[in-house]
GULUMPA-961028 format. One record per residue: x, y, z of N, C-alpha, C, CB in turn; residue in three letters. Coordinates in steps of 0.1 Angstrom, whole numbers, plus 5000, padded with zeros to 4 digits. Atoms other than C-alpha are relative to their C-alpha. Glycine has a CB too. Example, Ala and Ser with C-alpha at 12.3 -4.5 7.8 and 13.67 -1.06 7.14 Angstrom:
500949885000512349555078500950125000499050005012Ala
499149895000513749895071499250115008500450054986Ser
//
This chain:
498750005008665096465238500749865003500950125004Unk
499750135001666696135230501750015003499549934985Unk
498450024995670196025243501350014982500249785010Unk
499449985016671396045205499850144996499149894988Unk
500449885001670496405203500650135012498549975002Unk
499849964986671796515240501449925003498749965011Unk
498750034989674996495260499449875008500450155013Unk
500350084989674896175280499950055013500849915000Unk
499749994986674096205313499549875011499350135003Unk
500250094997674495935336499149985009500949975003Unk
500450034994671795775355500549995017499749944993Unk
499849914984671895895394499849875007498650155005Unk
500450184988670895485404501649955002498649814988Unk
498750045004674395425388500950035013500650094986Unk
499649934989676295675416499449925012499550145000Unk
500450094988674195525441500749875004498849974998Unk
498950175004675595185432500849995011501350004984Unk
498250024995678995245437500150115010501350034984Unk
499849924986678795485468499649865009498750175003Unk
500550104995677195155481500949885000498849994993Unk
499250175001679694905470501250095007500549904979Unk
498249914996682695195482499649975017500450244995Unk
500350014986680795225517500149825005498350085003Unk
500050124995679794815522501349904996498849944997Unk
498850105004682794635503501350034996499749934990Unk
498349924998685994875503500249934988501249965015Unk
499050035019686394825464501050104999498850044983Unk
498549935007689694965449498950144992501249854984Unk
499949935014689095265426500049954992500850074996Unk
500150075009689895095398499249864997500949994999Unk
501550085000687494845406498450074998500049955013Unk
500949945000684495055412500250124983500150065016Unk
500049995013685695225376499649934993500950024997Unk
500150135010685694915359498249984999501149835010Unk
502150014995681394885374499750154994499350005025Unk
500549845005680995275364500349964984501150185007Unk
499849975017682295225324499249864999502050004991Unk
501650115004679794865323499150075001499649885010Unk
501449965000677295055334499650124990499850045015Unk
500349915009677395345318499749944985501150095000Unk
500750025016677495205281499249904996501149984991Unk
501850035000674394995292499350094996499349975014Unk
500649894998673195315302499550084989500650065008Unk
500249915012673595485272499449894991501650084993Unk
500650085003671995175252498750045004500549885003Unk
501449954994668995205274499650144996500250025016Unk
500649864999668395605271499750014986500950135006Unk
500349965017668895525230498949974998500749934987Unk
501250055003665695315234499450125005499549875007Unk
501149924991663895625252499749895013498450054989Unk
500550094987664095385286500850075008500349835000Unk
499549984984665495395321500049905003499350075010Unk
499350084996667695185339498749905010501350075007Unk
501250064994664495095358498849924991499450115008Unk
500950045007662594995332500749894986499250134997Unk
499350095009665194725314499549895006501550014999Unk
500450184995664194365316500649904987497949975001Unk
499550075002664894025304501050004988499249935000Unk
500150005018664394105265500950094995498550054993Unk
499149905003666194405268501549974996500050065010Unk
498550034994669294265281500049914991500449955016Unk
499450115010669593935257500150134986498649814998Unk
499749945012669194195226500850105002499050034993Unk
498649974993671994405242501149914995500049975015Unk
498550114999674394085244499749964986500149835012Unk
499650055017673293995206500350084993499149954992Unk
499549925007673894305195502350015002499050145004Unk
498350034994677794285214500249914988500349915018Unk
499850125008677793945196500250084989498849894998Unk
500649975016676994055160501250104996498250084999Unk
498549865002679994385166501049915000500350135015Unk
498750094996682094105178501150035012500950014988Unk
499649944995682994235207500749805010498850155006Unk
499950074993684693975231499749965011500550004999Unk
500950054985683293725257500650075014500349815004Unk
499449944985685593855285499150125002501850045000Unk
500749894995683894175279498949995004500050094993Unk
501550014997680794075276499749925013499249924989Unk
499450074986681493845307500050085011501549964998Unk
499649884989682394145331498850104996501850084997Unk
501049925000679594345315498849925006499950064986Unk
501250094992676894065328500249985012499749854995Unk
499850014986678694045361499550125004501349975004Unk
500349884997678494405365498350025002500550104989Unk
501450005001674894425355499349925013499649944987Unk
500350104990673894135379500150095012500949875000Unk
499949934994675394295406499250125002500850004999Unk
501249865006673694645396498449955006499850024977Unk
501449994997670394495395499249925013499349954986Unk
500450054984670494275427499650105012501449935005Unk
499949884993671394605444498750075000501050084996Unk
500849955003668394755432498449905003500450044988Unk
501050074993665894465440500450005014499849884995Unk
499449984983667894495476498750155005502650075001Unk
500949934995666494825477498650054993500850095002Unk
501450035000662994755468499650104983499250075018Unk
500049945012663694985435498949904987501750014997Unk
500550115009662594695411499249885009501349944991Unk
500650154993660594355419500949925000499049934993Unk
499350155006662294105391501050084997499449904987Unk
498550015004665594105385499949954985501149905009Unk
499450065021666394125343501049904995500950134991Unk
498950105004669393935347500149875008501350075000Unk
500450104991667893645370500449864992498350015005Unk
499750155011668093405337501050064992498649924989Unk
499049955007670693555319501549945005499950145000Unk
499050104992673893315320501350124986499749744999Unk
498649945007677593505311500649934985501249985011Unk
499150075009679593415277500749855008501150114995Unk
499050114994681293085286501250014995499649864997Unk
498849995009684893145280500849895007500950144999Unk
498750085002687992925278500950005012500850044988Unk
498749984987690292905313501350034996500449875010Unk
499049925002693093105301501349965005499750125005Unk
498750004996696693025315500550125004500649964990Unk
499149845002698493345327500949964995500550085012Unk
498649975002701693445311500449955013500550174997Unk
498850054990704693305329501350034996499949845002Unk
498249975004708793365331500349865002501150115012Unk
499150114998710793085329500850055018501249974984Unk
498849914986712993135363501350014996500249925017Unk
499049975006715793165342499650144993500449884993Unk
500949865007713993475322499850095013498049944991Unk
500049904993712993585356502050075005498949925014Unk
498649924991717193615368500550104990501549895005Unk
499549895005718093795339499150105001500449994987Unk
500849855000714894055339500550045016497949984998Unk
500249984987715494085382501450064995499849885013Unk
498649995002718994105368500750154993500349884992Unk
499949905007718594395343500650145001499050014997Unk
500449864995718394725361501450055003498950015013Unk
498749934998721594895366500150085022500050174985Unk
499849964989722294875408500850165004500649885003Unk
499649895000724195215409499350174995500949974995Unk
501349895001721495405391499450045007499249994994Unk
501549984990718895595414498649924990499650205002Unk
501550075006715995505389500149854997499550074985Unk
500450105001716995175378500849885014500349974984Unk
500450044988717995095416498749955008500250085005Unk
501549984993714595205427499149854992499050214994Unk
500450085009713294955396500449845005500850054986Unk
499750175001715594645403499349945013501849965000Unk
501050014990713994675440498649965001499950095004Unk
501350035004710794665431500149874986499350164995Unk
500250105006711394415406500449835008500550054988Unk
499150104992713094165431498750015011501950055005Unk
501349974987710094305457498949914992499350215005Unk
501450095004707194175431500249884999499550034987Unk
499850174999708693825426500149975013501449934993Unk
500050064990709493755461498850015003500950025007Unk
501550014993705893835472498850004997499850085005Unk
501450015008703393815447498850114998499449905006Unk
501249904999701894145449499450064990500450115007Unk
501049965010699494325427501250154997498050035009Unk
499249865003701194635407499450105007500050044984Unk
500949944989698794815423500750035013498749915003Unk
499449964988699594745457501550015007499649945005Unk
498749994999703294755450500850144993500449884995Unk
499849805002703495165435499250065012499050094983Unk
500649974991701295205463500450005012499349954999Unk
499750074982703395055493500850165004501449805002Unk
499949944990704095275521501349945007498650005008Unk
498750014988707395285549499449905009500550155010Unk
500650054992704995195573499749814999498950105001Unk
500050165005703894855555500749935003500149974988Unk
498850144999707294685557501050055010500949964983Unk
499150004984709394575585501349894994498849915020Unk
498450095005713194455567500549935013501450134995Unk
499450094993713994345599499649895005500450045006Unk
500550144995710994075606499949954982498249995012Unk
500250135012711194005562498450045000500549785006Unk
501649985004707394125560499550104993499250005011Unk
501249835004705094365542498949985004499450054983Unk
501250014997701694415554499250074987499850065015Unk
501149965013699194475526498449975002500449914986Unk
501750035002695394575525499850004983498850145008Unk
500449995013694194455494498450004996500649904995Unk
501650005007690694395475499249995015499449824986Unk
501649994990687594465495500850055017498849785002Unk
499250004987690294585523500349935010499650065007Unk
499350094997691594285533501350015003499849934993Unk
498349954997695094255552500449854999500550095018Unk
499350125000697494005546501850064999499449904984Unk
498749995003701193955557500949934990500349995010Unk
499050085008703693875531501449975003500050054988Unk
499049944995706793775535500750034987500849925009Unk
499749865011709693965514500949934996500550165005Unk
498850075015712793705503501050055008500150094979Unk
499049895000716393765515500350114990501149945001Unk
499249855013717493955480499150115000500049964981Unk
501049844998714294135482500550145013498349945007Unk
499649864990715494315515500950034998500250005013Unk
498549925006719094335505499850104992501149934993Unk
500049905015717894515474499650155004498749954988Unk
500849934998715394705490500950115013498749925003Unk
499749924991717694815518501250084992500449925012Unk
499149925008720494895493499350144992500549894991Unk
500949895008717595135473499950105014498249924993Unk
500549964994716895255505501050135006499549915006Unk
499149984989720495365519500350144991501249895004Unk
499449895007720695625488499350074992500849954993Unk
500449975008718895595459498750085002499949914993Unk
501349934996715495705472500050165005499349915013Unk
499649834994716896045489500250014988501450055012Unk
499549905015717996125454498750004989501549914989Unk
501349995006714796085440498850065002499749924998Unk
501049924990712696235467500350164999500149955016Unk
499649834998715096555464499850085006499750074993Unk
500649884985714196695496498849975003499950184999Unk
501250004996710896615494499549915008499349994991Unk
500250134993708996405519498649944993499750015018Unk
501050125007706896105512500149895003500249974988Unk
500350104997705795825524500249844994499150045001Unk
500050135013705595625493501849934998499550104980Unk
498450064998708595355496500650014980500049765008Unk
499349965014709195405454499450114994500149894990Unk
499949865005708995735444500150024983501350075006Unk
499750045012708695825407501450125002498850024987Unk
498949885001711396075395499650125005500550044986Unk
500249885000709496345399499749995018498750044989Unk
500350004987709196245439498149975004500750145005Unk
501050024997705596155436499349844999499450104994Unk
500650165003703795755434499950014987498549935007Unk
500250065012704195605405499149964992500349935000Unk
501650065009701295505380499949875001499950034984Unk
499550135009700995145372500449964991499649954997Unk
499249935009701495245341501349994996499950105003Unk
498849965004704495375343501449885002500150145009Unk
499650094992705995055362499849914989499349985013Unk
499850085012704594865337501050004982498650004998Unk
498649955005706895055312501450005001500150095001Unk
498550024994709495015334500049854994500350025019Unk
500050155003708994635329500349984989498949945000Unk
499850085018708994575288501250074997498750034985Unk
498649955003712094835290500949895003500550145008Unk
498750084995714294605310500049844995500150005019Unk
500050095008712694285294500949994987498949994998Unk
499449935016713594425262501450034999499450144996Unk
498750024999717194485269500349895007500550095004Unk
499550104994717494155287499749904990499449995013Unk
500150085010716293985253499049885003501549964996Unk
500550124995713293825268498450024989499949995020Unk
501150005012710593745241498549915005500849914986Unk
501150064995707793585260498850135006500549915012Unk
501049864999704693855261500350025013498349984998Unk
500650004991704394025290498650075006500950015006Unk
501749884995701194165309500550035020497549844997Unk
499449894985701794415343499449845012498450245004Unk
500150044986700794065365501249874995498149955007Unk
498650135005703893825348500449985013501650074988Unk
499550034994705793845378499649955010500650045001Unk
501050074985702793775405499849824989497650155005Unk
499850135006702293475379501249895002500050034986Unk
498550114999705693375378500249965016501850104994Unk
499850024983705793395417498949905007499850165008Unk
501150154995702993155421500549884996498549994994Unk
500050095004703792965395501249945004499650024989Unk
498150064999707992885404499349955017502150195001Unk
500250054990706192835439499349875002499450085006Unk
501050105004703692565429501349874996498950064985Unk
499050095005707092415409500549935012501150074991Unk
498850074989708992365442499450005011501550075004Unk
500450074990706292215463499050035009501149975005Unk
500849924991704092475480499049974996500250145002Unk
501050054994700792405493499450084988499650005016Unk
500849855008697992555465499550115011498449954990Unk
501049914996696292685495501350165009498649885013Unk
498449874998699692895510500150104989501749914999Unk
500049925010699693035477498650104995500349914991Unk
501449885002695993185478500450065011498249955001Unk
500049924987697093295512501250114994500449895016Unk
498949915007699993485496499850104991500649944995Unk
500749965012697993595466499150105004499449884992Unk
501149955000695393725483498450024996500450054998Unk
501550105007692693535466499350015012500249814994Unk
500950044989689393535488499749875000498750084999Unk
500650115006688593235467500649884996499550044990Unk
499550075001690492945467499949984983499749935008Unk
500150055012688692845431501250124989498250004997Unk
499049885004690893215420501449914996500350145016Unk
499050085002693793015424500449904992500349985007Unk
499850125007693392695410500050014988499249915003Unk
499549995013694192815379501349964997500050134996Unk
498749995004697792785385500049815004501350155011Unk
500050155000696792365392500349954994499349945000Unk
499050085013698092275360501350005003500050084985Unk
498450025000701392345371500349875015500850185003Unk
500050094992700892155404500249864992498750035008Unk
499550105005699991875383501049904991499650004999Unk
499150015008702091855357501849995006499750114991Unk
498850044990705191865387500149845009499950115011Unk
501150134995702591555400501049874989497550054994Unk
500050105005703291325372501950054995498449974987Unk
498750015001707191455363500749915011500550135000Unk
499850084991707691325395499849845003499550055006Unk
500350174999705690975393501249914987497749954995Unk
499550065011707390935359502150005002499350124985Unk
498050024998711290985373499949935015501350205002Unk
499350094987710690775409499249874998499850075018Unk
500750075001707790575403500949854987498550094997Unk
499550125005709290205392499749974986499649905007Unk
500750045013706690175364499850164994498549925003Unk
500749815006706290575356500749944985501150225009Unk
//
């Protein structure tokens, strides 16, 4: 019975995988999702041929990516679907499963270096600015929105943060991030004022008796989605009249990028960021330079 005929069912090497990457490289959830939905709609490709994940090779895989092509699917995806794969089938020549690796000559879409979204820092004081301090919810909000600019954190690990994490009186959060990595950040004066002001009221009124760990609470007293945070975001943009797209990592952008403007080291800024990879960062180098030559051109004699 052919996968076009039958319920999918996912290949059992798949599982293995990612029990393998959860045990050796402390991936996120949402990471190790992101490797389960590549794989899978390989997987299902594969089973339409009447094959097995064991029995894909070179030919396979390039008429795969031309068929992507031809749908029009975009490089980024296809990009992250060849990383995935790679990965996958390394794992599997690791464990003596296969010989050759299918995707040994197989090189990714080449895409374009992107720019992140950015705030102006004038765009960032009115959005920090937005939230109604007296409210419990858009208390809890302006906190966290004054917490993600001063520290550059992932949305992720900022619906996520814990009491325990942060110490208002040394200015720090502690954060494990990707692959369970720790890094101290620090937090901003306004950030703690904010955060202590959220703290002295608004949060008991949102918790409603309940306990919890989680330093922002949704209404309902339980962690927040990303999601939902990210919602929070285009609301208060949107009444702050700010017209520049945003996407749920604007303010870790803007927080690199206003840092880069006034002088900080790129590599302080991977340390902040949480980048493993220096090269991760050097995206935000354009702004380095471009502060590079404003500079030669207002002191330099001949600029």
């Amino acid at each position: 019975m052919t996968a076009s005929t039958s319920r999918y069912q996912q290949d059992p090497l798949i599982e293995a995988f990612l029990d393998d990457l959860w045990s050796s490289k402390g991936l996120s959830d949402n990471t190790l999702q992101a490797y389960r939905s590549d794989l899978c709609i390989f997987d299902k490709f594969v089973q339409a041929k009447q094959l097995a994940l064991l029995d894909v090779d070179q030919i396979l895989v390039r008429d795969y990516l031309s068929q992507r092509f031809e749908k029009g699917f975009e490089k980024s995806s296809s990009a992250r679907l060849v990383s995935s794969l790679r990965r996958f089938y390394r794992y599997l020549v690791v464990q003596k499963r296969i010989e050759l690796d299918p995707l040994a000559m197989i090189k990714p879409p080449k895409l374009a270096r992107k720019l992140p979204d950015s705030l102006s820092e004038a765009d960032v004081d009115r959005l920090l600015n937005e939230p109604n301090a007296e409210d419990p919810l858009e208390c809890r909000d302006r906190a966290m929105l004054e917490l993600l600019y001063a520290s550059g954190l992932r949305v992720s690990e900022l619906v996520g943060l814990t009491m325990e994490q942060m110490s208002l009186r040394q200015g720090l959060v502690r954060i494990v991030g990707k692959g369970s990595k720790e890094r101290l950040v620090p937090l901003g004066e306004l950030a703690v004022q904010e955060i202590e002001h959220y703290l002295a009221g608004a949060r008991a009124e949102l918790l409603k008796g309940k306990v919890s760990d989680v330093v922002f609470p949704s209404k309902r007293g339980t962690m927040m989605t990303r999601q939902t945070f990210w919602h929070r975001i285009k609301h208060y943009a949107l009444r702050a009249g700010i017209a520049v797209h945003l996407s749920p990592h604007t303010l870790r952008h803007a927080f690199a990028t206003h840092l880069l403007n006034h002088g900080a080291d790129l590599r302080v800024v991977q340390l902040l960021l949480g980048h493993s990879d220096l090269s991760t960062t050097q995206i935000y180098t354009h702004v380095a330079k471009a502060r590079l030559a404003k500079l030669h051109q207002d002191h330099h004699p001949r600029g």
